[in-house]
C-alpha positions in Angstrom: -84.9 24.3 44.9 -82.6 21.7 43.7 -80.9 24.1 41.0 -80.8 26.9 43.9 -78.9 24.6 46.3 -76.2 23.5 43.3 -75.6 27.1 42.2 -75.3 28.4 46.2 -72.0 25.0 46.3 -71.2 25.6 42.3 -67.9 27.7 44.0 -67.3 24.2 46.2 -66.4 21.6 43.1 -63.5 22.3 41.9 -61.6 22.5 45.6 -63.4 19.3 46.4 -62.1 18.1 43.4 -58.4 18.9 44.1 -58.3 17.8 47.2 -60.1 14.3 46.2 -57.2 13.6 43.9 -55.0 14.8 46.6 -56.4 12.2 48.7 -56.3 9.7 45.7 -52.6 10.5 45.1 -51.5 10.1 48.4 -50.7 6.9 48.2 -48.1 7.8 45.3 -46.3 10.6 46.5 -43.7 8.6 48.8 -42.9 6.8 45.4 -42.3 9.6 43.3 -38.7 11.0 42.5 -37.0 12.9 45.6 -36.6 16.0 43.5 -40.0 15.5 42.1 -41.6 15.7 45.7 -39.8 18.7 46.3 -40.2 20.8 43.5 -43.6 20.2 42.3 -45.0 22.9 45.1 -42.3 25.3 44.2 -43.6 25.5 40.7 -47.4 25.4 41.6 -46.8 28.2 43.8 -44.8 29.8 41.6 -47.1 29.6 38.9 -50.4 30.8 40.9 -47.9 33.7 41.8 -47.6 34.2 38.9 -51.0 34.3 37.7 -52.5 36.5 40.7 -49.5 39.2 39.7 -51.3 38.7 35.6 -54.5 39.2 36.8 -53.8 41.5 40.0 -55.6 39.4 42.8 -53.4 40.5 45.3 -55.6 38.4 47.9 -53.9 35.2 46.7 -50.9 36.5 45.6 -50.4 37.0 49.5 -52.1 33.5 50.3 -49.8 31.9 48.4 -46.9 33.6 49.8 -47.9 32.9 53.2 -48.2 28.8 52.1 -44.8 29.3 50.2 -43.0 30.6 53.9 -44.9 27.5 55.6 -43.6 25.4 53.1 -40.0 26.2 53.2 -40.0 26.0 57.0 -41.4 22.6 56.8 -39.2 21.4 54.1 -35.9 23.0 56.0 -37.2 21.6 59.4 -39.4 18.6 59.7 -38.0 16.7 56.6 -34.4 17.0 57.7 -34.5 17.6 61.6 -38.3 16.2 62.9 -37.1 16.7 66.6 -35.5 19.6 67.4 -36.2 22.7 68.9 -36.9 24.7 65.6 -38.8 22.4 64.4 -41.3 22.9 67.0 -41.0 26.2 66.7 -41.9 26.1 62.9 -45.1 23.9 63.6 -46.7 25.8 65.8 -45.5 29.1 64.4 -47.4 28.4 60.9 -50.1 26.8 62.5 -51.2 30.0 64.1 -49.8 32.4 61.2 -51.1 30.6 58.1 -54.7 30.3 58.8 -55.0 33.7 60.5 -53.3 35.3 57.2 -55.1 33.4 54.9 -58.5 34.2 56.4 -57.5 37.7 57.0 -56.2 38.4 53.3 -60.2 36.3 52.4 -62.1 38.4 54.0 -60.8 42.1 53.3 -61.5 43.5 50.0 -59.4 43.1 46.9 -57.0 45.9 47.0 -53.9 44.5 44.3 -50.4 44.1 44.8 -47.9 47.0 44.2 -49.7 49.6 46.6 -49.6 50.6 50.4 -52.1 47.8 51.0 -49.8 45.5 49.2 -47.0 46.9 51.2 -48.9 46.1 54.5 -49.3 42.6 53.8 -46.0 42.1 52.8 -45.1 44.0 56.6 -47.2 41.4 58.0 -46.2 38.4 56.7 -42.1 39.4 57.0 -42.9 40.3 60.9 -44.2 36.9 61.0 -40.7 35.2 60.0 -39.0 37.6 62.2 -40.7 36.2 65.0 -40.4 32.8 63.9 -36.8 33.1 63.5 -36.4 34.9 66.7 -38.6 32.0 68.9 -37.0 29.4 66.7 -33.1 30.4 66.7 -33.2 32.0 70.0 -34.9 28.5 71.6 -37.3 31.5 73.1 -39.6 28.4 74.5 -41.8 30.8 77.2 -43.8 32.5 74.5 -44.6 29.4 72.1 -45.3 27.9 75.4 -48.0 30.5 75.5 -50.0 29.7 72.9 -49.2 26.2 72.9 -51.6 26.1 76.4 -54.4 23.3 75.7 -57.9 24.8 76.3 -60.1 22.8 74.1 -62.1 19.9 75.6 -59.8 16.9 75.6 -63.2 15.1 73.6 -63.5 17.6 70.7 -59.5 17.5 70.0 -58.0 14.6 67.7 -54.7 13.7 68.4 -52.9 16.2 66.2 -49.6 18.0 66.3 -51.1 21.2 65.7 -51.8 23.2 69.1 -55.6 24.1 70.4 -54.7 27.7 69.0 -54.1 26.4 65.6 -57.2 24.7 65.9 -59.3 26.9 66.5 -57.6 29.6 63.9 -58.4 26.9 61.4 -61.8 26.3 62.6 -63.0 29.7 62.6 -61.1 31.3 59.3 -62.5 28.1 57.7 -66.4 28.8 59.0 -65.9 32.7 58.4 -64.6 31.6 54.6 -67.0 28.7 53.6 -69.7 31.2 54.7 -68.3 34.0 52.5 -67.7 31.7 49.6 -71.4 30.3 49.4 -73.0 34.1 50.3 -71.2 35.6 47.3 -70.4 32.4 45.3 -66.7 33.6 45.3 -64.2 30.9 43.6 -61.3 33.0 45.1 -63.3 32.2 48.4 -63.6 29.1 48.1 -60.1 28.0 46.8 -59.0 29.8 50.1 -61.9 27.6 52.0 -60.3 24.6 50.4 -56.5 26.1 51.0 -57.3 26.0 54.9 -58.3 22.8 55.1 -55.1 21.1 52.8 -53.2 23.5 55.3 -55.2 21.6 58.4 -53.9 18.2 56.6 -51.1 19.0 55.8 -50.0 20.6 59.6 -51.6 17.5 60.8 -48.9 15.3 58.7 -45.8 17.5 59.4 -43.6 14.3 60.6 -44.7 12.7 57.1 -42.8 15.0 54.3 -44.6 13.8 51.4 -48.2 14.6 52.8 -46.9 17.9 53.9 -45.9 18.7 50.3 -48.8 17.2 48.5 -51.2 18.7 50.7 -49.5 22.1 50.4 -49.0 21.6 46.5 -53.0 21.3 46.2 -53.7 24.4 48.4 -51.5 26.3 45.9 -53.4 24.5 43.0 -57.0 25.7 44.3 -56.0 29.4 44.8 -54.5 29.3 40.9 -58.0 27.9 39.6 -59.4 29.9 41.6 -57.7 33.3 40.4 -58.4 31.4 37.0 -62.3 30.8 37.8 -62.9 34.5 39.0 -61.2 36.3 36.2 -63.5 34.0 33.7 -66.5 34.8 35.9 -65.4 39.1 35.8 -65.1 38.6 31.7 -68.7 36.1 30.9 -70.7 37.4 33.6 -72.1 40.6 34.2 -71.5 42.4 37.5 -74.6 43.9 38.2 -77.4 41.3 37.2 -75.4 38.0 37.5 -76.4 36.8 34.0 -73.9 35.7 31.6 -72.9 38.5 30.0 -72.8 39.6 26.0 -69.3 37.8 26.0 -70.6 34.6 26.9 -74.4 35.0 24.9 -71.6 35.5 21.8 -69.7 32.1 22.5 -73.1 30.3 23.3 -74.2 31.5 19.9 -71.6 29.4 18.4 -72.3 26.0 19.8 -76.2 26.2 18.7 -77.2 23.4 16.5 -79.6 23.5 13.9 -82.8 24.1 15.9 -83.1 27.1 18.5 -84.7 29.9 19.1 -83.8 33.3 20.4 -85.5 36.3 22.5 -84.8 39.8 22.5 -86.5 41.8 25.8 -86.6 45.2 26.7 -88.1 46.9 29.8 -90.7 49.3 28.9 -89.8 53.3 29.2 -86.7 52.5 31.6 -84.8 55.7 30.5 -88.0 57.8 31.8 -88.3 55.0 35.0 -84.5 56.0 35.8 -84.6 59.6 35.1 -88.3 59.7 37.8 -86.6 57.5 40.1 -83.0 57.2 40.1 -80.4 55.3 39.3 -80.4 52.9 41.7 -83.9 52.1 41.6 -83.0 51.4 38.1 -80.4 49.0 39.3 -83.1 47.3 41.3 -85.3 46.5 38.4 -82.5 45.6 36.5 -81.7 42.8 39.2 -85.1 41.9 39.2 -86.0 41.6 35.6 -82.6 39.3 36.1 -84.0 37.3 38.5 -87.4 36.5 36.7 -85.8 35.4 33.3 -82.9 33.3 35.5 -86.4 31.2 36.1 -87.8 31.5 32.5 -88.4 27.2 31.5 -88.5 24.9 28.2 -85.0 25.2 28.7 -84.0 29.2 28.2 -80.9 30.6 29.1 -81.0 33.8 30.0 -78.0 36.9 29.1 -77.3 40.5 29.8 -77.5 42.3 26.5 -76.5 45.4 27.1 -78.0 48.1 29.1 -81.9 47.0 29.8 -81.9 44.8 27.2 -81.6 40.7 27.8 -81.5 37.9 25.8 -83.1 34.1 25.8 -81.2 31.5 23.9 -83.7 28.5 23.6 -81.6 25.7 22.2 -83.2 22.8 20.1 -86.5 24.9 20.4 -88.7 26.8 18.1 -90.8 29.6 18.5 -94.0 27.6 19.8 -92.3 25.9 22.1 -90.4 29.3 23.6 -93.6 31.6 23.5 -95.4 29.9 26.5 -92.7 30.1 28.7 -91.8 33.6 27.4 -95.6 34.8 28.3 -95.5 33.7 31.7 -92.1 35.4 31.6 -94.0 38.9 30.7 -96.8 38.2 33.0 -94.5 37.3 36.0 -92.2 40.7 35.5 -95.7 42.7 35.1 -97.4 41.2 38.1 -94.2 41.9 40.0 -94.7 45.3 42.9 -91.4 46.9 43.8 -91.5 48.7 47.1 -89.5 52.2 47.1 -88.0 53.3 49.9 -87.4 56.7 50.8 -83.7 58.1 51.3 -83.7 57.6 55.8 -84.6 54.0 55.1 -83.1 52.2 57.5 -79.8 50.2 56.4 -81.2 46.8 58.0 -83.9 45.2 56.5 -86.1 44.4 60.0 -86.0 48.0 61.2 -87.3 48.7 57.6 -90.2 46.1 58.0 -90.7 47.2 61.3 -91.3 50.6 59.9 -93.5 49.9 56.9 -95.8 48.0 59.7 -96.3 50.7 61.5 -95.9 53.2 58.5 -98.9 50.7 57.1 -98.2 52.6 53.0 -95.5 51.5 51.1 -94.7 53.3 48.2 -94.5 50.9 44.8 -94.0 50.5 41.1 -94.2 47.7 38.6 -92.3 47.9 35.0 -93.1 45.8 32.1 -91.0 44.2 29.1 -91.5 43.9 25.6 -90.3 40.7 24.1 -89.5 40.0 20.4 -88.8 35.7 19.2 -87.2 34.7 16.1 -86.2 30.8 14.8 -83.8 29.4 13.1 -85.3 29.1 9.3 -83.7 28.5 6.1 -83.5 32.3 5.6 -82.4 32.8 9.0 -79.7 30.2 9.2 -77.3 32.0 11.4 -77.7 32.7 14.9 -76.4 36.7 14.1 -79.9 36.8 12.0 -81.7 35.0 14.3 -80.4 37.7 16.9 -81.7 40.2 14.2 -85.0 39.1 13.4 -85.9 38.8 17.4 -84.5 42.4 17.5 -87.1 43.4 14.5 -89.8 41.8 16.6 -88.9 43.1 19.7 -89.5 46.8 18.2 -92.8 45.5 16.6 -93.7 44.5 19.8 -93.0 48.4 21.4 -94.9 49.7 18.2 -98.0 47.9 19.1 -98.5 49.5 22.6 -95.6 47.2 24.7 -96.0 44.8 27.4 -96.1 41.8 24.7 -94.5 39.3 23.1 -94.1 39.3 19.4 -92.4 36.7 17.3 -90.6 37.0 13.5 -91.7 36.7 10.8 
């Protein structure tokens, strides 16, 4: 339970990190260098620009622009003229436009940069400074008078700058996010989660300039590692199961010591399974077989070989103490009844269950796996023929009637 609760917030540490330190440097900032202050979001927004252009996350690319706008206004407006008209008009205006965009730009899907989708972001965003400009330079006071209406119990409000529109913009893009982030354990998501709420702070702190900034600069810094986070996750973990993928089993293999073992599995027959049942039922065992050996003990780390074959590093382990937990592993996947669903299954899982109740039969199948153990010896004092001599057993395993574990020698 406790490992499934840390790997559902895993996508939560590094924000809460940056905005720790945020809160720990605060009490610095007013002492640094003017130009310092100033420049030190430029080129942390510049920089995560720069890397969601690399890496074509077009998501933050647009988040990021939106924060760089908000910062410019509030660097042009509250730093040099607190009280004026356009300064109010900048406050309010970013504290409706920035959370809307950068909950909007969480939520859709990931469509790039350069395209028409690209292209109706950018529309977006540069309608939003028109108006700005146009309420702002115009002193057009009836419609940010509008939205600036207070309809939030007077007891739920802090005293903030930021109007009850804002508020609740933040409140609910932040909710919407959070939720998103922890569903799909997103670290784009989540460094967007964490941008809304340095936004929040630093809106809050508009009349202080060097809160505003460093608040601003660490919502930049979360949606670069975040960008940096997601496109390590895309190249060590493997999209369909979850598990690390081959990439990552290859750079685990380098940090073993001198004791460990390795497992080879296979599921039984799964080119006859997927050719009597389909691809995506294939998919579904797949996942499961995935989801059984994330659980495997004595310490295995489970990875996504290569089509339906895994792998189990067991570090400073040998064979006897891997093949207990590598039985139950066999006897858990074997034991395991897969419903099949025909193709007018519902799309929601009650009216499904509500169906099979009344239906009373369910349609199932079970699979089983073949698994192969090798140690490190003084003949096999590499992890690359550890890797082989599991893969040897493996296939001895298949020969002698599958649905077993066989070790090496």
């Amino acid at each position: 339970m406790f490992t499934a609760l840390a790997r559902t917030l895993s996508p939560l540490a590094a924000p809460a990190a940056v905005l720790l330190a945020a809160r720990l440097l605060l009490p610095l900032a007013a002492a640094l260098p003017a130009g310092i202050g100033i420049w030190a979001p430029w080129v942390v927004l510049a920089g995560g620009g720069a890397l969601a252009v690399a890496f074509g996350r077009g998501r933050v690319f647009f988040a990021l622009a939106t924060l760089a706008l908000a910062y410019l206004g509030g660097r042009n407006w509250f730093a040099v003229a607190p009280d004026t008209w356009p300064a109010h008009a900048v406050l309010i205006s970013i504290s409706l436009f920035v959370p809307f965009n950068l909950a909007l730009f969480a939520l859709v899907r990931e469509r790039g940069i350069f395209n028409r989708h690209g292209g109706n972001k950018s529309l977006l965003i540069a309608l939003e400074v028109i108006v700005t400009a146009w309420i702002g330079l115009e002193h057009r006071a009836a419609p940010l008078e509008l939205v600036a209406q207070p309809f939030l119990p007077r007891w739920l409000v802090p005293a903030t700058p930021i109007p009850d529109a804002g508020l609740a913009l933040l409140a609910v893009g932040f909710a919407a996010v959070l939720a998103k982030a922890l569903i799909r354990h997103s670290p784009i998501d989540a460094a967007v989660a964490g941008a809304l709420y340095a936004f929040a702070v630093a809106a809050d702190a508009s009349a202080r300039p060097d809160t505003f900034g460093l608040y601003l600069l660490a919502g930049a810094f979360m949606l670069a590692l975040g960008t940096l986070q997601d496109s390590y996750r895309m190249a060590f973990r493997d999209e369909l199961t979850s598990l690390p993928s081959r990439r990552a089993l290859n750079e685990r293999l380098l940090g073993l010591g001198r004791r460990y073992a390795i497992a080879m599995l296979d599921v039984d027959h799964f080119k006859k399974f997927n050719d009597a049942h389909g691809h995506e039922v294939g998919d579904q065992v797949l996942r499961m077989v995935a989801a059984k050996l994330r659980e495997v003990g004595g310490g295995g780390r489970a990875y996504r070989y290569g089509g339906e074959e895994f792998t189990v590093v067991f570090a400073r382990s040998d064979i006897d103490d891997a093949l207990p937990h590598l039985e139950a592993l066999r006897q858990a996947v074997e034991g395991y009844r897969m419903a099949l669903r025909g193709a007018d299954r519902p799309q929601r899982k009650k009216a499904g269950k509500r169906r099979r109740s009344r239906n009373g039969k369910t349609r199932s199948v079970s699979v089983t796996v073949s698994v192969g153990v090798a140690q490190r010896t003084e003949r096999l004092d590499t992890p690359d023929k550890v890797l082989r001599a599991a893969d040897k057993a493996l296939y001895r395993a298949k020969r002698a009637g599958r649905n077993q574990v066989a070790r090496w020698p």
